[in-house]
N, C-alpha and C positions, 0 to 999 in steps of 0.2 A: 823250117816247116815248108813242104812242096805242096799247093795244093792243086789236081789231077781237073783238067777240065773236058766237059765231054767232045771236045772240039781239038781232042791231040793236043793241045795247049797245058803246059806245065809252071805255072806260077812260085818262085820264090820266095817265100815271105822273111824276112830277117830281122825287121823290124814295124814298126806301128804304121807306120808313114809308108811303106809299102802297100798296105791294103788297099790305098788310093788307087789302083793298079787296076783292082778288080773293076772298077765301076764303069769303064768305059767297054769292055767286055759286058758284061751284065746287059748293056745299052744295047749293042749293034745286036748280040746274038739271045738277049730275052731270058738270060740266065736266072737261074734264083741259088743266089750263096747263102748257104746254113752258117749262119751267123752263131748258132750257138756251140756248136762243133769246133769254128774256129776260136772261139772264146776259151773254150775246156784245152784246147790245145797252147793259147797261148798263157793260158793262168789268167784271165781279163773277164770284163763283165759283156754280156751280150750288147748291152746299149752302147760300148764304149768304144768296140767291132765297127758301129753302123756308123759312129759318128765319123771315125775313119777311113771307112770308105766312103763315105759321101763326100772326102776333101777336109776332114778336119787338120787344122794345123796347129801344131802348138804353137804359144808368143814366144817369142825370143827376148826377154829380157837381158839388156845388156847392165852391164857392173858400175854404176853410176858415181862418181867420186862427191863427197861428203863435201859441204862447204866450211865441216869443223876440218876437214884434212890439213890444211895450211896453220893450223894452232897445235898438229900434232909434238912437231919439236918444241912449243914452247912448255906446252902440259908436260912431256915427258923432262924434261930440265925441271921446270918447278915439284914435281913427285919423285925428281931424283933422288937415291939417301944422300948426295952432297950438298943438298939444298937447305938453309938454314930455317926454309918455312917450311909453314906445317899447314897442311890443309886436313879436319874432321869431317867433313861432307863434303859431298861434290854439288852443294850450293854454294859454298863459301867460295869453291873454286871458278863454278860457274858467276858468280859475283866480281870474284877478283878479275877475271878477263875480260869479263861487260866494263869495268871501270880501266883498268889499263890498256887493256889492247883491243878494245872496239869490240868483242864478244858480241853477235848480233844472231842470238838464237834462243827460243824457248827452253827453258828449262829441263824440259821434256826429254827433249832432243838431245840438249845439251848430256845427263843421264843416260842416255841409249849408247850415246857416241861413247862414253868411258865404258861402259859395261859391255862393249862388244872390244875393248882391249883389255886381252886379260893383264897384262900388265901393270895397266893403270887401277883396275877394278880390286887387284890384290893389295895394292895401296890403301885403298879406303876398307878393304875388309881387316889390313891388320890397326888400323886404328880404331876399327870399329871396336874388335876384339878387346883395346888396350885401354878402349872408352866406352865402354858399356854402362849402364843403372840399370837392374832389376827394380828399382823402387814404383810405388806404383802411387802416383799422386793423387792427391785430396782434392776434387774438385766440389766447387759449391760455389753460388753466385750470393752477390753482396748487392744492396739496392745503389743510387746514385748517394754517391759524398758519405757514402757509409764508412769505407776502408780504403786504407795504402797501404801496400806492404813493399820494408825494406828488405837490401842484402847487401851483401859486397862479396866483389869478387874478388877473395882475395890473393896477393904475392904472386901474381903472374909475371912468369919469366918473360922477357922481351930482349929481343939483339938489335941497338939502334945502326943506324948507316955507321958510325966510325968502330963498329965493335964490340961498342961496349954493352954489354948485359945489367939491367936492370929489372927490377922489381916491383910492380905496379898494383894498383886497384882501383877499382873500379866501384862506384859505390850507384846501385840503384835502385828507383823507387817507383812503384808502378801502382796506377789507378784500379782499382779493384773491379770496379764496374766497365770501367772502357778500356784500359790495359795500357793506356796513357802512359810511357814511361819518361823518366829524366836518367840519364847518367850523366858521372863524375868521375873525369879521372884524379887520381893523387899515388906520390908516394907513402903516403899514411894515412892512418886510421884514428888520429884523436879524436877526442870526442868537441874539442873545436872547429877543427874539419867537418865532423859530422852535422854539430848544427848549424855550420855555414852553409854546407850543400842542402840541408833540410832549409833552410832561410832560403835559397835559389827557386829553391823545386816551386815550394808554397807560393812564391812569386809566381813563378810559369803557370802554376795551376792557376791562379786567380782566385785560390781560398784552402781552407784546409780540412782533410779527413775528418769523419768522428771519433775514427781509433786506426791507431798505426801499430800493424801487424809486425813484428819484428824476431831477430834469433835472440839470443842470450848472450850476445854480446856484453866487454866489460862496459863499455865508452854507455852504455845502455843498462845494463843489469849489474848490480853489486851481487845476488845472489841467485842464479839460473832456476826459474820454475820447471818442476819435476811432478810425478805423478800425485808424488804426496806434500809437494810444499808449493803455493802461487809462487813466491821469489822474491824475490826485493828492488825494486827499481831503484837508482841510483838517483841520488835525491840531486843534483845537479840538472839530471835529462827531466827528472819530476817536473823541479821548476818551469826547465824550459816546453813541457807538456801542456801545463796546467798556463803557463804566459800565453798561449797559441790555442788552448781549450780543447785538446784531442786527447784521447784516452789510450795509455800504452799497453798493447796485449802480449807479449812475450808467448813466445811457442813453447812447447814440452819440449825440453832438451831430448835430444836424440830424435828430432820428427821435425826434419825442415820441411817434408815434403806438406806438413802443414797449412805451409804460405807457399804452396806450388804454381800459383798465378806465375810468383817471381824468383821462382827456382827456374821453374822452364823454358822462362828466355835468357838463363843465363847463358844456355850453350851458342847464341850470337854471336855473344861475346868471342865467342873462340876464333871467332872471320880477322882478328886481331892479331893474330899468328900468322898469318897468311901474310902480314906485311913484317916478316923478322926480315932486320937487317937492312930496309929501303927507307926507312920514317928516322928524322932527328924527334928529338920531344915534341919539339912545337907541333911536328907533323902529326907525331902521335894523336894530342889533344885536338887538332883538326878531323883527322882519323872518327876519334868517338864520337865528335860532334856530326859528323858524317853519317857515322853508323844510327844514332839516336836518329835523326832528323830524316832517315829514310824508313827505320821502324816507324815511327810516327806516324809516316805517308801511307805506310800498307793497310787493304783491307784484314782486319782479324778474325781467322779462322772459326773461331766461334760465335763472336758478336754477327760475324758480314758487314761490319761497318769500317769505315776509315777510322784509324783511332786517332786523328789528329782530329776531325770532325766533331767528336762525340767526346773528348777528353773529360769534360768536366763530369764529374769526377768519378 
């Protein structure tokens, strides 16, 4: 664009940052530029004309480097497919680097930084994919010392440091009111285990539920309640019910999401894959006790309280 001045003067224009050009002309010789003429011509708003000739400049932002940049090759090795860990969220992973290699960043951020590589972002969307629930859980609130509801997590694969592949569970019990949880790890599920960890837990709490929410477990139910039958409690867990004074509710088989207080922090538990392949046993049972003991610390999203604070019951 040439624009014709009445002074034999032939101006330029080829870009934004030219119009500056005009103003000191305009100055000495009293000019007046039709601002909106040049606007229609360059496709622009008339305000945006003026701003530019009076000296506007755009900032120059320059390309700032990220202070997660330096954890790039570690993130890209751990989301390798040669890597034997598994990470389901990029909280798990932002967790596992706060604890191994000094991670010193919000959440937030920590999220931004994998979702602007798409590399790493396709990682957690085909997990996403391969770990999905449509289920849509049962919420309802319980008074203080009303309920606990059990689960277990169970026969999770694990790869210890020398190799070897084992089969684990996880057995957990969480406060209905405060969200208070205990886990347990074990290789099995008998129903001695079972009331050894319930004997732990009632310790920690410092007393026991009214009624303890549970699945249809054997170690628990000789005959799983359904729509049309209560079920049968197994008169062994009876006893030990009825010694401790708490009342067993078994769920309607097929509807865990029944007891979804302690369905929904099961997927925690998955920050546990994240260490395949670096943990012997012992480490492992350090591990959960790790993981319990910092759930504990957190504010919880519905209460806003510390559930370590408020546990009882």
């Amino acid at each position: 664009m040439i624009i014709q001045m009445d002074i034999n003067t032939n101006i330029r224009i080829n870009k934004l940052e030219d119009l500056r050009k005009l103003k000191p002309l305009m100055e000495e010789s009293n000019l007046k530029i039709n601002k909106s003429q040049i606007a229609r011509e360059l496709g622009l708003d008339a305000r945006t004309v003026g701003k530019y000739i009076n000296g506007y400049k755009k900032s120059i932002t320059r390309n700032r480097s990220s202070k997660l940049d330096k954890f790039y090759p570690i993130i890209k090795d751990l989301l390798s497919d040669e890597s034997v860990q598994i990470f389901y969220y990029k909280r798990v992973l932002w967790q596992f680097l706060k604890d191994n290699y000094n991670l010193d960043c919000a959440q937030s951020s920590f999220r931004r930084y994998i979702s602007k590589h798409e590399e790493f972002n396709n990682y957690f969307k085909r997990r996403r994919k391969n770990y999905s629930s449509k289920s849509i859980p049962m919420r309802y609130e319980t008074g203080i010392g009303q309920q606990a509801q059990v689960d277990w997590k169970e026969n999770m694969e694990f790869i210890l440091s020398n190799g070897e592949v084992i089969k684990i569970n996880i057995f957990v019990i969480i406060l209905s009111y405060s969200r208070f949880r205990v886990y347990r790890l074990s290789f099995s599920k008998t129903q001695d285990i079972l009331f050894s960890f319930l004997d732990e837990a009632f310790e920690t709490f410092g007393g026991v539920p009214k009624e303890l929410l549970t699945d249809n477990i054997k170690t628990i139910m000789d005959e799983p309640r359904t729509n049309n039958s209560k079920g049968k409690v197994n008169n062994k867990f009876q006893q030990f019910a009825d010694d401790y004074g708490f009342k067993v509710c078994p769920c309607i088989a097929g509807r865990p999401n029944t007891k979804a207080k302690v369905e929904a922090p099961m997927k925690l538990l998955d920050e546990i894959r994240a260490y395949n392949g670096t943990l012997d046993y012992s480490e492992l049972h350090q591990l959960v006790t790790k993981l319990n003991n910092r759930i504990n610390s957190t504010c919880h999203t519905t209460t806003g309280k510390i559930l370590i604070v408020i546990y009882w019951i």
